[in-house]
Each structure stands twice: as C-alpha cells, then as structure tokens.
C-alpha positions as CSV (number, residue, x, y, z in Angstrom):
1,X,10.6,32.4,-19.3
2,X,9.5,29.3,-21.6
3,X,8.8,26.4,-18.8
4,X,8.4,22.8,-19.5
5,X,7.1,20.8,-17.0
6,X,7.9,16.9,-17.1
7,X,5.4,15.1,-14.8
8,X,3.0,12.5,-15.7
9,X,0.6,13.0,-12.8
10,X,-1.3,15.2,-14.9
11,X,-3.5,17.0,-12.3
12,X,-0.3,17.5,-10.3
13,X,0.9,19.3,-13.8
14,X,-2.0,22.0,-14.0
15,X,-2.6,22.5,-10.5
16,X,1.3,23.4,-10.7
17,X,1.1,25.1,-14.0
18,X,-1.6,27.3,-12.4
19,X,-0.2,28.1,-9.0
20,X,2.9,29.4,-11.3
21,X,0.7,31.7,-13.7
22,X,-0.9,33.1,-10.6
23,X,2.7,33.7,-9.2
24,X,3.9,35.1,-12.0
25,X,1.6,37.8,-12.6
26,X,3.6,40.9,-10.9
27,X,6.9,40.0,-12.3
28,X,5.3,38.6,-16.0
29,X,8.4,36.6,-16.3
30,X,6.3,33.7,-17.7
31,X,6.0,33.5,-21.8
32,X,4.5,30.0,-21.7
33,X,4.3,26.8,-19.9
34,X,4.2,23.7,-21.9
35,X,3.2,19.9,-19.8
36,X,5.2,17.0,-21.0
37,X,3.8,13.9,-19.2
38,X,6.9,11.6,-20.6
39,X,10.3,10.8,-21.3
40,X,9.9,10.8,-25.5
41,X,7.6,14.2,-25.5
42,X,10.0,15.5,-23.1
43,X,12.5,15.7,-25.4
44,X,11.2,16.5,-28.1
45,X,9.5,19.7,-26.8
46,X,12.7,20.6,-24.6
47,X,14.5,23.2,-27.7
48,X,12.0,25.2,-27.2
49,X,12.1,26.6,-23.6
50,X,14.4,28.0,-21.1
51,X,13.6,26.5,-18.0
52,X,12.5,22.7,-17.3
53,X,10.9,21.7,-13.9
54,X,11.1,18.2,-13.8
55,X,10.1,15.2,-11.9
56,X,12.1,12.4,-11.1
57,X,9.9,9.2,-12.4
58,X,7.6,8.9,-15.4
59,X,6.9,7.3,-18.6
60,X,9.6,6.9,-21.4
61,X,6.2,7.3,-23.8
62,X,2.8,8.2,-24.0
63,X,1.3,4.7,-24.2
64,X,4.1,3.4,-21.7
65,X,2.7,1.6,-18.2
66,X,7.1,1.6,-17.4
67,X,8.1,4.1,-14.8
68,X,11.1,5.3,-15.4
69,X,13.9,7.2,-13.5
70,X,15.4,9.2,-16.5
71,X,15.3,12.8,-15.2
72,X,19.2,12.6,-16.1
73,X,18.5,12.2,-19.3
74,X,16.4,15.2,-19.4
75,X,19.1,17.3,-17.1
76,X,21.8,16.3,-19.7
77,X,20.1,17.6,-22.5
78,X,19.0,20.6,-20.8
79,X,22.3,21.8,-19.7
80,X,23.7,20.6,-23.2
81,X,20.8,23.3,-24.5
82,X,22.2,26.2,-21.6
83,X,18.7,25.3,-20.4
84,X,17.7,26.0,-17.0
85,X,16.6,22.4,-14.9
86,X,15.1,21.7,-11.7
87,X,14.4,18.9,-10.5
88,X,11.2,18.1,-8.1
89,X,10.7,15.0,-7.3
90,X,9.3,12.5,-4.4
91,X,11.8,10.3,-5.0
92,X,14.1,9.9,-2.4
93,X,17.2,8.3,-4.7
94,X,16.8,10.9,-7.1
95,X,17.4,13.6,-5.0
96,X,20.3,11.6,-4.0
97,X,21.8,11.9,-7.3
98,X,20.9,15.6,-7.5
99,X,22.5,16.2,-4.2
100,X,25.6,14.8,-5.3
101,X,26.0,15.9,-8.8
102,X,24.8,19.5,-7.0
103,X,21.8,19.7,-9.5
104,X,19.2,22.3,-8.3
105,X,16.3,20.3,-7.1
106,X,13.2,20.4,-4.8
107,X,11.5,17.5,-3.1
108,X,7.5,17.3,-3.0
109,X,5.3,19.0,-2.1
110,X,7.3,22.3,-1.7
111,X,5.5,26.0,-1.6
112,X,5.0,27.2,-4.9
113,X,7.0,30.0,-4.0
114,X,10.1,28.2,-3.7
115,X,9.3,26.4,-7.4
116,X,8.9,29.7,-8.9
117,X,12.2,31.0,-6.8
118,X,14.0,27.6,-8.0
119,X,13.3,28.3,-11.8
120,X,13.7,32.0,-11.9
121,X,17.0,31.8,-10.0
122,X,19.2,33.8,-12.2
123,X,22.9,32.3,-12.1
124,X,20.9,28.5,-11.0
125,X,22.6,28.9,-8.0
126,X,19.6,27.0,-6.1
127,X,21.8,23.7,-4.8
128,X,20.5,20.3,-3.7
129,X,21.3,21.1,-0.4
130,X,18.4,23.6,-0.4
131,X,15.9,20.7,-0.1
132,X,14.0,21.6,3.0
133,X,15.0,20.2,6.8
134,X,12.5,17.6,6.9
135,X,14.0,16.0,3.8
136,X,17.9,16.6,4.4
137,X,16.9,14.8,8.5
138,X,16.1,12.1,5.7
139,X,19.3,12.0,4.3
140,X,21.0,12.4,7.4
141,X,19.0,8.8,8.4
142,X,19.9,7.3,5.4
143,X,23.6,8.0,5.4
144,X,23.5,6.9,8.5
145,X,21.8,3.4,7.9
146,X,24.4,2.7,5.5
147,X,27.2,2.6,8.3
C-alpha cells in the first residue's frame, strides 16, 4: 500500500503516520506513506500511491493562510486514478457530503484501527454510514433541525 495522507495539522500527520507503521507491521501491507499538508502538493504527489487518507479542510498551497474545503477535489481525482480515498475529517458538512455521495469516510478522532481497516478495505466497501454513533446521533440532530 502507497498512502498519502492530506492534512495540514502536521503533528496530527506523523502521530497518524506512525500509529499506521506500528499497525502495519504483521500484515507489511505498507510500502510507504507520503504527508501532503495542501491542496496543490496533494495533487501533485497523488499518481503515485494507492490509497489517500484525507482530511476535509486545508490549504490550497504551502504558503496559503485560506482554508479550504476541497477534499472533493482530491476524491475526484483519486477515483479518476482507481485510487483508494478515505476521507477523515472533523468537519461536520463534509461528512455530509461523504454520507450522501456514499464516499468512505471517518470522523475525528477515530481508533487507528478503524483508519488502517478503512484504507485496507479491499472492494472500499467502508460506507459513510460507518461513521461511529456519536457522530451519526449528530446527523440525526441536524436533519432534524432542518425540519
């Protein structure tokens, strides 16, 4: 597995990165994991890797101070590529849209085991609506608040 992570919290990204290597160790699924901490590196490092695990708000570029929320961007490409995405993310309208476009996605802070599970899921079979209880309650109170 060649992962990319996209996340511009960039202790977030090691800690991550490490937890996953440590993981990984048994099974030795892992080739490499590369950090991308913004939209523009993002893609340009995408071709080469398998698997993306990728956050839901960050930079378009390096020197950018502009949050952005272009994980679709990335997901588009990816699946354009036959490349494996996940989304993991804090924030709430992302997971939204990866709910309803049934993008596999993961809301932070989730066990590392169920990242590692998400990215090694063999047919990507891993649904939005695997996001754990507390966040689908969420979801339940904002779909509710809206009638």
């Amino acid at each position: 597995m060649k992962l990319l992570i996209v996340e511009d919290e960039e202790q977030l990204t090691e800690i991550t990165a490490m937890f996953l290597r440590s993981l990984d160790r048994r099974a030795q699924r892992r080739e490499t994991i590369t950090l991308a901490g913004d939209l523009e590196t993002a893609l340009d490092r995408l071709p080469e890797h398998d698997v993306v695990l990728c956050d839901g708000q960050f930079p378009l570029s390096q020197n950018s101070r502009c949050i952005v929320e272009e994980w679709d961007v990335i997901r588009h490409e990816a699946y354009r590529r036959g490349i494996h995405f996940v989304l993991y993310t804090g924030c709430l309208r992302a997971l939204l849209e990866a709910r309803v476009s049934d993008t596999p996605a993961l809301a932070k802070p989730a066990p590392i085991e169920e990242i590692y599970a998400a990215l090694t899921a063999q047919n990507a079979e891993l649904s939005a609506n695997s996001f754990d209880s507390s966040t689908h309650s969420t979801f339940q109170l904002v779909e509710e608040s809206k009638r």
